[in-house]
DRENSE-373334 format. One record per residue: residue in one letter; x, y, z of N, C-alpha, C, O, CB in turn. Coordinates in steps of 0.2 Angstrom, whole numbers, plus 5000, padded with zeros to 4 digits. Glycine has a CB too. Layout:
AXYZXYZXYZXYZXYZ ...
% end
This chain:
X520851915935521351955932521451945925521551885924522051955936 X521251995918521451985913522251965911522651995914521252035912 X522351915907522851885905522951945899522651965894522651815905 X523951975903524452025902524752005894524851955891524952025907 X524752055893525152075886525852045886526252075890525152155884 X526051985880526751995884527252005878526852005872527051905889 X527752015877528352045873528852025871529152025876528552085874 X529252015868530251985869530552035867531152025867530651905863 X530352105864530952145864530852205869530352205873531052155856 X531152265868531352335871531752375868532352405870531652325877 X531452385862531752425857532152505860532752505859531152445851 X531952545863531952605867532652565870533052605871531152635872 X532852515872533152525879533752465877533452415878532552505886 X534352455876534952445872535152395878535552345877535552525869 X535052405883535352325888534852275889534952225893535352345897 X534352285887533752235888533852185884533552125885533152265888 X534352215877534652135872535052105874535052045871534952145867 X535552115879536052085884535852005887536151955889536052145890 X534952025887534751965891534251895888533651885889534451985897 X534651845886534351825883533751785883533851745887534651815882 X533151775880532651725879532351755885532251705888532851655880 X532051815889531751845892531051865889530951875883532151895893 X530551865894529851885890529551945894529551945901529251815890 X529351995890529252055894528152045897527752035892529552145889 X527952045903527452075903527152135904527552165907527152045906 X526652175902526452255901525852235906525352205905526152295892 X526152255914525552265916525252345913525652375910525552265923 X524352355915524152405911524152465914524052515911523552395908 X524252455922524152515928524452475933524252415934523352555929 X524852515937525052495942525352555948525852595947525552435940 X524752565955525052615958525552595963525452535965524652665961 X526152635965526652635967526552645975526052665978527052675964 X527252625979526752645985526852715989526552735994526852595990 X527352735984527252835984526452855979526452905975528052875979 X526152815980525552835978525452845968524952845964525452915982 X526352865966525952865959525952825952526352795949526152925958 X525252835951525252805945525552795939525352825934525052805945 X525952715938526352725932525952655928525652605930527252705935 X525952675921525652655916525952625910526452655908525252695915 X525552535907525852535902526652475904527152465900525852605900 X526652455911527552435916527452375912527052325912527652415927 X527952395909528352315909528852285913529352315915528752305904 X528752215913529052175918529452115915529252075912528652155923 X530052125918530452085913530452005916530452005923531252115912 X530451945913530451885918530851825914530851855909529751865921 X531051775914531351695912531051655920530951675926532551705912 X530851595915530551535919530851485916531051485910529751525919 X530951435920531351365918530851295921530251335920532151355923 X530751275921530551215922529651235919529451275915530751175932 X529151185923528451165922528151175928528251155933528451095920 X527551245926527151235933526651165935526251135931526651315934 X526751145938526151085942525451105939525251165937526151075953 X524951035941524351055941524051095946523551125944523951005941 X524151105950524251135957524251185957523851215961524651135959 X524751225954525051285954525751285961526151335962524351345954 X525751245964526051245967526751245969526951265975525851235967 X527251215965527851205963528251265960528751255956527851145958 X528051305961528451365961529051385967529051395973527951425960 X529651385961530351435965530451495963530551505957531151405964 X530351565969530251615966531451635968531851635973529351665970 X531551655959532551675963532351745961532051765956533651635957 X532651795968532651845964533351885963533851865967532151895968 X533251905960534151945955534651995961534352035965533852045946 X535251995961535552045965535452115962535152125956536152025965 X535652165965535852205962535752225956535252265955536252215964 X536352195950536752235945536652185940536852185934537552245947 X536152135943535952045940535352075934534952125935535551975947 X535352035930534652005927534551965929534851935932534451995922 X533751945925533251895927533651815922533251775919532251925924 X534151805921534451765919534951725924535551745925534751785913 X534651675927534951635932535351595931535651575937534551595934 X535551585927536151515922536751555922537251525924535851505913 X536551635920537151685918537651695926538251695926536751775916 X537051685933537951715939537451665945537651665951537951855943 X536951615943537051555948536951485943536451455942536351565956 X537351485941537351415936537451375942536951335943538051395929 X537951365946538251325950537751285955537851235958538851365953 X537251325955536651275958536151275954535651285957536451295965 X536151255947535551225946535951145943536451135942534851275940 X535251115943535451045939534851005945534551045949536551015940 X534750935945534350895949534350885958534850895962534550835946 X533850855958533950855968533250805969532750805967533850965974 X533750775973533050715976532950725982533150785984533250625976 X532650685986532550665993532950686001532850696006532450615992 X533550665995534150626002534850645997534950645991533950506005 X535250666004535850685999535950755996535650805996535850645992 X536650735992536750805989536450805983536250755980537450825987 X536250885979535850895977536050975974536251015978535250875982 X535950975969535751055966535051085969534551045968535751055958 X534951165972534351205975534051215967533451205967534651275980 X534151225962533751255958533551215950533651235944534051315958 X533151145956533051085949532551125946532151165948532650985951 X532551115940532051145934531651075931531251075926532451175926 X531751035935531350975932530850955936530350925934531750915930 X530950975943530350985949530051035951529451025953530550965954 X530351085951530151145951529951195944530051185938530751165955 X529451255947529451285942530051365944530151385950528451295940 X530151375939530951425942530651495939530551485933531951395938 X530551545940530351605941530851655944530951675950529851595945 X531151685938531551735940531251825936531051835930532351715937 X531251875941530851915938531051985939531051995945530251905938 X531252045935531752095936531352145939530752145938532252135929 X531652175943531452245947531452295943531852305938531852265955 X531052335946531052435943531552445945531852425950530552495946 X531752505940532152535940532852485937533252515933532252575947 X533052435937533552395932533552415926533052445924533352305931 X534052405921534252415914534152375910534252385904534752415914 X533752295913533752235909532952225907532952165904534052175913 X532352255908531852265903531252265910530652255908531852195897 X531252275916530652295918530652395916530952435912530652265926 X530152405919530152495920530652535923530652535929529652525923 X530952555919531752595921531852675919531552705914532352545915 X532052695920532452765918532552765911532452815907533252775921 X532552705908532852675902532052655895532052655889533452585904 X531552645900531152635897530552695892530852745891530852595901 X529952685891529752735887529252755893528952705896529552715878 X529052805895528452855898528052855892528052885887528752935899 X527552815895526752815889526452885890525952895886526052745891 X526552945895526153005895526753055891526653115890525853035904 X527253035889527553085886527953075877528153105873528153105892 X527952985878528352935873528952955871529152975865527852925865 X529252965876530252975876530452925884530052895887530653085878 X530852925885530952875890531252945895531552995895531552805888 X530852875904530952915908531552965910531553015913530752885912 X532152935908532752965913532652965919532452915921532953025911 X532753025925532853065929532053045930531953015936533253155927 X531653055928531053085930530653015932530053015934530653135923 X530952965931530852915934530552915941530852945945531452895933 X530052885943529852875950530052835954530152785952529352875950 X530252845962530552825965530052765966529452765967530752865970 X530452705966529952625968530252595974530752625975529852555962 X530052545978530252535981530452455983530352435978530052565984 X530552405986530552345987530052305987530252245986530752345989 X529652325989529052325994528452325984528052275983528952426001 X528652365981528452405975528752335968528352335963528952495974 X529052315969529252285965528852195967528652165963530152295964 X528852175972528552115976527852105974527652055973528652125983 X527352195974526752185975526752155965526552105964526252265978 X527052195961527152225955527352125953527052125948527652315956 X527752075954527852035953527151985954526851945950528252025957 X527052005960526351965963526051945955526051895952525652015968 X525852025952525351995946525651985942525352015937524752025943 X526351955940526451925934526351845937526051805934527251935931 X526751845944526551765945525751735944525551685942526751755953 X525451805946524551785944524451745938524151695936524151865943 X524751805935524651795927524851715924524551695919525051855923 X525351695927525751665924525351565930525551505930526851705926 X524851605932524451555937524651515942524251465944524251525933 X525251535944525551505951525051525958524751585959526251545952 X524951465961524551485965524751485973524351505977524051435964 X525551465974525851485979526851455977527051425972525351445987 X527051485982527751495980528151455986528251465992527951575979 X528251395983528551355987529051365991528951365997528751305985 X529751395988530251435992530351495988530051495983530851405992 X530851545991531051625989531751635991531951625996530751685992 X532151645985532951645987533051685983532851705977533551565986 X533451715987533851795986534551805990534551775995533251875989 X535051845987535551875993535651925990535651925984536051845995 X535852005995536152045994535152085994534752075997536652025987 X535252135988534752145987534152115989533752125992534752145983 X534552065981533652015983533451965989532951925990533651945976 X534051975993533751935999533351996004532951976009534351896003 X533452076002532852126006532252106001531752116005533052216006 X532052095994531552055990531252015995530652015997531752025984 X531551955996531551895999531051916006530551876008532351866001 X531351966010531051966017530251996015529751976018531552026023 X530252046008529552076008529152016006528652006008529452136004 X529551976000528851925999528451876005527951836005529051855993 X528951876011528751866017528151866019527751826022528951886020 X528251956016527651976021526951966018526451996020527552056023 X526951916012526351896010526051846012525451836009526351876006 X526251826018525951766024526051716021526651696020525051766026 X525351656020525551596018525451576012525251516011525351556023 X525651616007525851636000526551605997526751575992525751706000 X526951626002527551596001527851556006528051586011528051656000 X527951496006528051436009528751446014528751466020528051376004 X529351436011529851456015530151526010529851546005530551386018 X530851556014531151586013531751576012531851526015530951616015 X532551606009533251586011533351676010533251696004533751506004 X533451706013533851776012534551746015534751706019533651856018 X535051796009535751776009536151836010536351866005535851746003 X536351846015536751886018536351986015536652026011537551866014 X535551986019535252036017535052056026535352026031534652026010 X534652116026534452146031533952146031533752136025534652176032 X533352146034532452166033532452236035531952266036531852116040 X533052266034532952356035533652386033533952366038532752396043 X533952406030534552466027534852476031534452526033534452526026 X535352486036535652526041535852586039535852606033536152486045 X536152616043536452666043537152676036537052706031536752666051 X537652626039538152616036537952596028538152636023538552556039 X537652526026537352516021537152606016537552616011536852476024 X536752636017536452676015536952736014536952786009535852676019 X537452736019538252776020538552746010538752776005538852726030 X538452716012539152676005538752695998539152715993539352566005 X537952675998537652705991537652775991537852795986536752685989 X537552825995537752905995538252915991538152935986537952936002 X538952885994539452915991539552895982539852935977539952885995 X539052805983539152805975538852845971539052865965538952755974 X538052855975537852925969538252985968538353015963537152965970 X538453005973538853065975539553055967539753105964539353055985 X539653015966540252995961539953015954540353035949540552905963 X539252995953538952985947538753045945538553065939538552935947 X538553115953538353175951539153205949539253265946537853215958 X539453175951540053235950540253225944540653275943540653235955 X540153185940540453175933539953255928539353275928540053075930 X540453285927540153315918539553305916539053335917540453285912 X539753255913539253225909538653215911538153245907539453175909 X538553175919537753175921537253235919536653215919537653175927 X537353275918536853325921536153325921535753335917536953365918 X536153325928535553295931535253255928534653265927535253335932 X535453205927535353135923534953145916534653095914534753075927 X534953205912534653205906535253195901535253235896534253265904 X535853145903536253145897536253095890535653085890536753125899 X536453075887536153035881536652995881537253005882535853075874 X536252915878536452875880537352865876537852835878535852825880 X537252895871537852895868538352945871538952945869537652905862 X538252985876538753015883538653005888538653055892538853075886 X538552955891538652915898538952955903539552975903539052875897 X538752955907539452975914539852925918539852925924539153015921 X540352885912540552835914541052865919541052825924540752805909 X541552925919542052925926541652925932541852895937542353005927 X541052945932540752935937540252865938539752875941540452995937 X540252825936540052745933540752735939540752725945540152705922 X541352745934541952715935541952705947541952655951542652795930 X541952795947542352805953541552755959541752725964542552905955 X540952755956540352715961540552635960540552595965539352735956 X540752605954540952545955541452525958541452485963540852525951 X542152565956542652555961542552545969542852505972542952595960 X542052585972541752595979541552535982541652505987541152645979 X541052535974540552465979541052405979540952365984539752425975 X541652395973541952345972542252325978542252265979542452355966 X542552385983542752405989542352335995542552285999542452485989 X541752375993541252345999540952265999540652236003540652385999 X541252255993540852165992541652135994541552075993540552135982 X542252145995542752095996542852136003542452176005543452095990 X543652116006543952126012544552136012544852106008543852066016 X544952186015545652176014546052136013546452116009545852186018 X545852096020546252036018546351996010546851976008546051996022 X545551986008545351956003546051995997546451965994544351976002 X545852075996546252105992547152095993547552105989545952175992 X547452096000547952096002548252015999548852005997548052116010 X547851966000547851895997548151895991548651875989547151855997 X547551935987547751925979548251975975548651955970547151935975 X548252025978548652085973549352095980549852075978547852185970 X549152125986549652135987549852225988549552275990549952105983 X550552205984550852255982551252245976551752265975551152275987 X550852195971550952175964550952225958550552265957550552135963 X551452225955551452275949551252235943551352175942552052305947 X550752285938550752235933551352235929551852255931550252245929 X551352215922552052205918551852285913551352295911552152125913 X552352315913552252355909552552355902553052325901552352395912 X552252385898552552385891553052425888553052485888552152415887 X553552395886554052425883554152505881553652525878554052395879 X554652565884554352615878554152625872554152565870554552645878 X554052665868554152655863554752715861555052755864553552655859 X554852695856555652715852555352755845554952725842556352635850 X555552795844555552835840556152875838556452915842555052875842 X556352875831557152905829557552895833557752945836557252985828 X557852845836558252815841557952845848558252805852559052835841 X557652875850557552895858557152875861556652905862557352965859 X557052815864556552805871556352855877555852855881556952745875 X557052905876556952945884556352985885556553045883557452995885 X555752995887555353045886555653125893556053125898554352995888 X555153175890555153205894555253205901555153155903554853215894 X555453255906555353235912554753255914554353225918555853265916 X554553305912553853345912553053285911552553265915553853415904 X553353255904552853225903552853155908552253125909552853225895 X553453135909553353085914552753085919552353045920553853095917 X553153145924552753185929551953185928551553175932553053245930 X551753205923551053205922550553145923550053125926550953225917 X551153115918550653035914550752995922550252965924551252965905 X551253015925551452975934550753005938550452985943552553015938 X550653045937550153085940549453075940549053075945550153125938 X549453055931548753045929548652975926548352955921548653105923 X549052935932548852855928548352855929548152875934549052795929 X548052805924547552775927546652835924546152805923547752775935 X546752875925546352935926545852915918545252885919546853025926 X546052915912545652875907546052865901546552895899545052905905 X545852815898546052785890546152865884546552905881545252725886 X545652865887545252955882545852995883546153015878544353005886 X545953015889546553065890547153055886547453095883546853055896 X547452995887547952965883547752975878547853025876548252895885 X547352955874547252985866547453045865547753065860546552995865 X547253075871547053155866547853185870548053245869546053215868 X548153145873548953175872549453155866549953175864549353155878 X549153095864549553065859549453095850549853085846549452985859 X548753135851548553185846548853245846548953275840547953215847 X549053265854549453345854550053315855550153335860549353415861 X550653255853551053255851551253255845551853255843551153235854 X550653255842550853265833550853345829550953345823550253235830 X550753395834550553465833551253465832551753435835550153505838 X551253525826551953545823552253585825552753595822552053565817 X552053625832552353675836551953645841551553595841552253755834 X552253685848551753675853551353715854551353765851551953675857 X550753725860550353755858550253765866550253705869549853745853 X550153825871550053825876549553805878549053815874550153865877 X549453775883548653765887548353805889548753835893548553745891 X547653825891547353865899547753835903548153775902546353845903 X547553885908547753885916547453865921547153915922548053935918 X547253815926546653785928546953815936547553795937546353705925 X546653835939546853855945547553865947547753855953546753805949 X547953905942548553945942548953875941549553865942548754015951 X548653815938549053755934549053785928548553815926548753675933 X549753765924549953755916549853695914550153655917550453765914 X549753685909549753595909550153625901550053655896548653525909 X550753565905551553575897551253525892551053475893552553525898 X551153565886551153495880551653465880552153465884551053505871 X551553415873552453375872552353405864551953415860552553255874 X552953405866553453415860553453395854553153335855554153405861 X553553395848553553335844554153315844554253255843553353355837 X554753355846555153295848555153235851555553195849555553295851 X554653245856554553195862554153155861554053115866554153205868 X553853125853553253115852553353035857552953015861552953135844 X553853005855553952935858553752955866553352915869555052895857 X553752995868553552985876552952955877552852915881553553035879 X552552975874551552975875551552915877551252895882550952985867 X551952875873551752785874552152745882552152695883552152735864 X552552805885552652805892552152755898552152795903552552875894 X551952715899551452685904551752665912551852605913551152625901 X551752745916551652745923551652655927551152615926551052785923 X552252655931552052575934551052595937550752635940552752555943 X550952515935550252495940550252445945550752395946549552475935 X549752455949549752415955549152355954548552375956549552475961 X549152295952548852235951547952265953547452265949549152155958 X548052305960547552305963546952365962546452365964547752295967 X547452425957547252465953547052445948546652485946547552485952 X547252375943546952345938546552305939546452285933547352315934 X546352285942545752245944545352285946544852255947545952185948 X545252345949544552385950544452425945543852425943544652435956 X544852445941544752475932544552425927544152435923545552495929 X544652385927544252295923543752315926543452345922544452215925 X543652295932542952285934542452345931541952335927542952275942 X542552395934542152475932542352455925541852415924542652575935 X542752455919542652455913542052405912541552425909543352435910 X542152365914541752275910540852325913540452345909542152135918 X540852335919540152355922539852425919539252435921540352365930 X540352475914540052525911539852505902539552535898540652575913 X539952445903539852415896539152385897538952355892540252355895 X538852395901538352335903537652375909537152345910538952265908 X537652425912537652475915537452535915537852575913537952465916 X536952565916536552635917536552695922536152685927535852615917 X536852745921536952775928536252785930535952745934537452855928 X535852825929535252815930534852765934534552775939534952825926 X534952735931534652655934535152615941534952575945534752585927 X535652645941536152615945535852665954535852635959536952645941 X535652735952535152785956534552745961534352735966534752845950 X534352735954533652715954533652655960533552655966533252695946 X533952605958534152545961534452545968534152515973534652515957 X535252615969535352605974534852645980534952625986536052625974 X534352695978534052735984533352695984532952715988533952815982 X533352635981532752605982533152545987532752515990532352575975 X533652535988533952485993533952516001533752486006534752485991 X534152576000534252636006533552626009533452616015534352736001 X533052636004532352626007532052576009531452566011531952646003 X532552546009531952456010531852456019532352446022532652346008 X531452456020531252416030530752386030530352426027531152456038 X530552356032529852296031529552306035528952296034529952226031 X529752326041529252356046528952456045528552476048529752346053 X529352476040529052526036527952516036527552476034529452516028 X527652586040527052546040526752496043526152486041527052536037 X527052466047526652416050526752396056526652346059526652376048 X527152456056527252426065527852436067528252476064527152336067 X528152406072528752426079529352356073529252296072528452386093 X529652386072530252356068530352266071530352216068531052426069 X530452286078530552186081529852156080529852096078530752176093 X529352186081528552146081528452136073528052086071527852206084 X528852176069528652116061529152096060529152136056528352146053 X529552076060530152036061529851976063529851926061530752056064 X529651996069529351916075528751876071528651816070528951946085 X528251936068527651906065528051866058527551846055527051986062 X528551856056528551816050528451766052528751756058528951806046 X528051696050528051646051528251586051528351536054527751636051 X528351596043528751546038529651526040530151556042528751576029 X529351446038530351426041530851466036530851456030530651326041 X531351506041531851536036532551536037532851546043531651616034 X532851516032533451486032533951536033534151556027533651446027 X534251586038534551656036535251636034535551596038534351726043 X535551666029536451636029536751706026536651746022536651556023 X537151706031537751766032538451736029538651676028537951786042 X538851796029539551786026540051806032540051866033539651826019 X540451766034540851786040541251846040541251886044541351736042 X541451846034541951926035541651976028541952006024542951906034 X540751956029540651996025540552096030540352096036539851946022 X540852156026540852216030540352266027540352326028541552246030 X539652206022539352276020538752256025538352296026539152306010 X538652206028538152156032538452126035538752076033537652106028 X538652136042539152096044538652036047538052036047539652146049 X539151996052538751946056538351966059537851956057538951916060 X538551996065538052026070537352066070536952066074538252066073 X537452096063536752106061536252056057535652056057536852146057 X536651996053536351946052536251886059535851846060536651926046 X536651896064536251876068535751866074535551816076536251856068 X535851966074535251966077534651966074534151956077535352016081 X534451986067534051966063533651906064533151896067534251956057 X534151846062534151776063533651776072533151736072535051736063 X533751806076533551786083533051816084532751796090533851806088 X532651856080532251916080531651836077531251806081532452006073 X531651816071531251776066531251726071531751696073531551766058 X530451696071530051636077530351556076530351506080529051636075 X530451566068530651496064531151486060531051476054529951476060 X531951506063532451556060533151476060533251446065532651666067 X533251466055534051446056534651476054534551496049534051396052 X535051486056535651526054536151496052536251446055535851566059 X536551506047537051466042537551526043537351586044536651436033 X538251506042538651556042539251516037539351456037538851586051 X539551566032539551536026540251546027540251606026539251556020 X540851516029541451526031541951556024542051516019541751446035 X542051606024542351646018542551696020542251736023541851656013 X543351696017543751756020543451816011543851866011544751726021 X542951806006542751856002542551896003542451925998542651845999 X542251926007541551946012540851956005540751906002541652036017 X540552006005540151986002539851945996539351915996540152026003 X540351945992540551915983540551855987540551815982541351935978 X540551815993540351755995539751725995539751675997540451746001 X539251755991538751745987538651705985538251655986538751775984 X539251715978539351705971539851645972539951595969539651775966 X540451675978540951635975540851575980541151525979541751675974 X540651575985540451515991539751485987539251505990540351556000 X539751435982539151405978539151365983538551365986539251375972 X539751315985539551235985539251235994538951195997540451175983 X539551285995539251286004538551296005538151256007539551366008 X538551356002537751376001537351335997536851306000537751435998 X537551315991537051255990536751215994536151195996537351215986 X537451185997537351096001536951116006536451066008538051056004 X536951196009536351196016535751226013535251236017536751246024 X535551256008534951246005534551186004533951176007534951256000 X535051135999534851085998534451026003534050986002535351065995 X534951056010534751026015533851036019533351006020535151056018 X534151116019533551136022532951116018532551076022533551206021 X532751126011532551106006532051036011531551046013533151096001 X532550966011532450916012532150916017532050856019532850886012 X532050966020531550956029530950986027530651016032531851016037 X530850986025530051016020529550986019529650986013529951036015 X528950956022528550896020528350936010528350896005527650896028 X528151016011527851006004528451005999528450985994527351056003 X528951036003529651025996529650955996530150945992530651045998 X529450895998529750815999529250815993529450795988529550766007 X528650835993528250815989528350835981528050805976527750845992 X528650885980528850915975529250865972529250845966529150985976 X529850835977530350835974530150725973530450675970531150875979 X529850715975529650655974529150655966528950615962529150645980 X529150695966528750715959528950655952529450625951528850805957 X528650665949529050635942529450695938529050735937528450585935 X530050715937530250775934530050775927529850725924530950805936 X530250825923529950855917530550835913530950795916529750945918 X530850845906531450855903531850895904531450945906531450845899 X532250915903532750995905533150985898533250925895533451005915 X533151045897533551065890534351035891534551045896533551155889 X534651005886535350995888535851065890535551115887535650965881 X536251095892536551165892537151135892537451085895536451225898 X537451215885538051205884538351265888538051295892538251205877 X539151285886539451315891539251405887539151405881540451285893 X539151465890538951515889539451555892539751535897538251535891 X539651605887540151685889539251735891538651735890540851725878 X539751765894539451805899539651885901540251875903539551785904 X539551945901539351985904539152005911539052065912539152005901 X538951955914538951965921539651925926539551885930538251935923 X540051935924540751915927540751915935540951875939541251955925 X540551985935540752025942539952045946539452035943541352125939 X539852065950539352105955539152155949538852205950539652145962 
% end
């Protein structure tokens, strides 16, 4: 295979600076496995440590969801050193070679909605082609080619990238073990139920229309109401009843103006109505409270919507009680519309919808059973977007299957936020591994010193 064109920037595409010290490769053709042909792909990737003479000492991490190919950024908490015996960090860069590398359709610099169309030189949008998981794995293969890895010691993913995880499987004995983390080897029903609604949220915005909006008009209400959803589906009641409750936050003072705090009753009623709804709104009432008369509104479904007065003007600055748990799903959607592509968000969730690995090849239990490789399957106890029982009848399906269950009342965000668990039985697993022994016996390489890093990947 000719050795690939590679790149550090993505001018066309305004999230792909987000991530730092990333190198892009241009494959030059690559068909999809809807048949069509996309040209010119770039593929976004970060490596840490030193591949072996070998080529063999490759760890392939693949990204969640909403992640980039920056590993440091939302799993710092397991990388650092690991020997033989004992505790140990999963993702040494001084023994291993570490390989993280972004899927189609993401925002962070592979081929996206966001990127440029070499048959037309504007970027795809909407017209973007549907890829799949399966699509992104083959489409990996030949960077790792390139990059001259000659087999992949282990594959760790959750969420998403643990349906990644199951396809590089199916590369036989290419990829040595496997760890999926609270993923499925096929979509269910429910699963594929919860991305509907999220697109459903992002078509009903204005703004989208039909995803030809520009990037400087976003359809963030509809960003807003898909993340709130999912925000939904990665925690647990309980988890939310734990923290918020039925907590209020503190509210701000009115403001006072020519002695009067009192606002309207009218305008009460609205702003009580319309908490929350956006920042922008509140603007542009605090604009019509500066008008020197009032000015009637349209009538939207035999509604009047009252201005305020310029007497009233002190009301505007009124802020409706909130509910902890209202402010913390609005953070989240805000921080995630900063950082985030409705388009890509499409592209991403219907390529989830589509993942089954037995797609093509057969009776859905007979490739499940045909994987071979030892794989460490771990679930989240009160995870509700994957629950147990589907991770473990999975787990019973696979010939060479350990099952780990990751005691966490967060459900899915037990990921992220259950490190030390999940590490320590990696690390384990790890250690049962004649050719991980071998790796890790190795002499290791130097590792960069790291200091502490702010972030935009806070949340899912």
């Amino acid at each position: 295979m000719p050795t690939l064109e590679h790149q550090s920037a993505q001018p066309e595409n305004p999230f792909s600076r987000l991530v730092p010290d990333q190198t892009i490769a241009i494959v030059p053709e690559f068909t999809l496995e809807s048949g069509f042909v996309i040209r010119d792909v770039p593929v976004a990737y970060k490596t840490w440590g030193t591949l072996n003479n070998a080529g063999d000492n490759c760890m392939v991490i693949c990204h969640p969801l909403t992640r980039s190919v920056d590993v440091e950024d939302w799993w710092s908490n397991l990388m650092g050193s690991c020997g033989l015996e004992g505790k140990g960090k999963v993702i040494d860069e001084s023994k291993f070679f570490v390989v993280c590398l972004n899927v189609l359709g993401s925002p962070y610099g592979s081929a996206s909605p966001l990127t440029l169309n070499p048959e037309t030189g504007a970027q795809y949008g909407p017209e973007f082609p549907l890829a799949t998981i399966r699509d992104d794995c083959r489409l990996h293969k030949l960077v790792l080619d390139d990059l001259r890895v000659k087999s992949v010691a282990i594959c760790i993913g959750g969420s998403m990238a643990g349906m990644h995880v199951f396809e590089w499987a199916m590369l036989g004995d290419y990829v040595k073990l496997i760890v999926p983390i609270s993923a499925p080897a096929k979509s269910s029903a429910w699963s594929i139920s919860w991305t509907e609604a999220q697109r459903h949220s992002i078509f009903a915005d204005p703004k989208y229309l039909d995803g030809y909006y520009s990037l400087d008009c976003p359809p963030l209400q509809g960003m807003t109401a898909a993340r709130m959803t999912a925000m939904l589906t990665y925690r647990t009641r309980d988890s939310y009843e734990r923290r918020f409750g039925r907590d209020m936050m503190d509210q701000p003072r009115p403001f006072v103006e020519n002695g009067s705090n009192v606002p309207a009753a009218a305008t009460v009623h609205r702003l009580t109505h319309n908490e929350g709804h956006s920042q922008t709104q509140k603007d542009q009432l605090r604009t019509t409270a500066n008008m020197p008369t009032p000015v009637d509104s349209p009538s939207i479904s035999g509604y009047s919507t009252p201005l305020i007065e310029k007497e009233n003007a002190a009301s505007v600055a009124y802020e409706p009680p909130q509910y902890a748990a209202h402010s913390y799903l609005r953070y989240q959607a805000s921080k995630f519309n900063e950082r985030f592509d409705a388009n890509c968000y499409i592209a991403l969730s219907r390529k989830m919808d589509a993942h089954d690995i037995s797609y093509g090849r057969g009776n859905y239990e007979d490739v499940v059973h045909s994987i071979q490789q030892p794989v460490l399957v771990i679930g989240i106890e009160s995870d509700i977007l994957y629950p147990m029982p589907e991770i473990q009848a999975l787990s019973n399906l696979l010939p060479h299957s350990e099952l780990m269950i990751v005691r966490s009342a967060e459900g899915h965000d037990g990921i992220l936020l259950e490190h030390e668990q999940i590490n320590d039985r990696i690390v384990a697993f790890l250690q049962k591994h004649d050719h991980i022994r071998e790796i890790l016996a190795q002499e290791g390489v130097a590792v960069p010193k790291k200091g502490p890093r702010a972030t935009l990947f806070a949340s899912w």
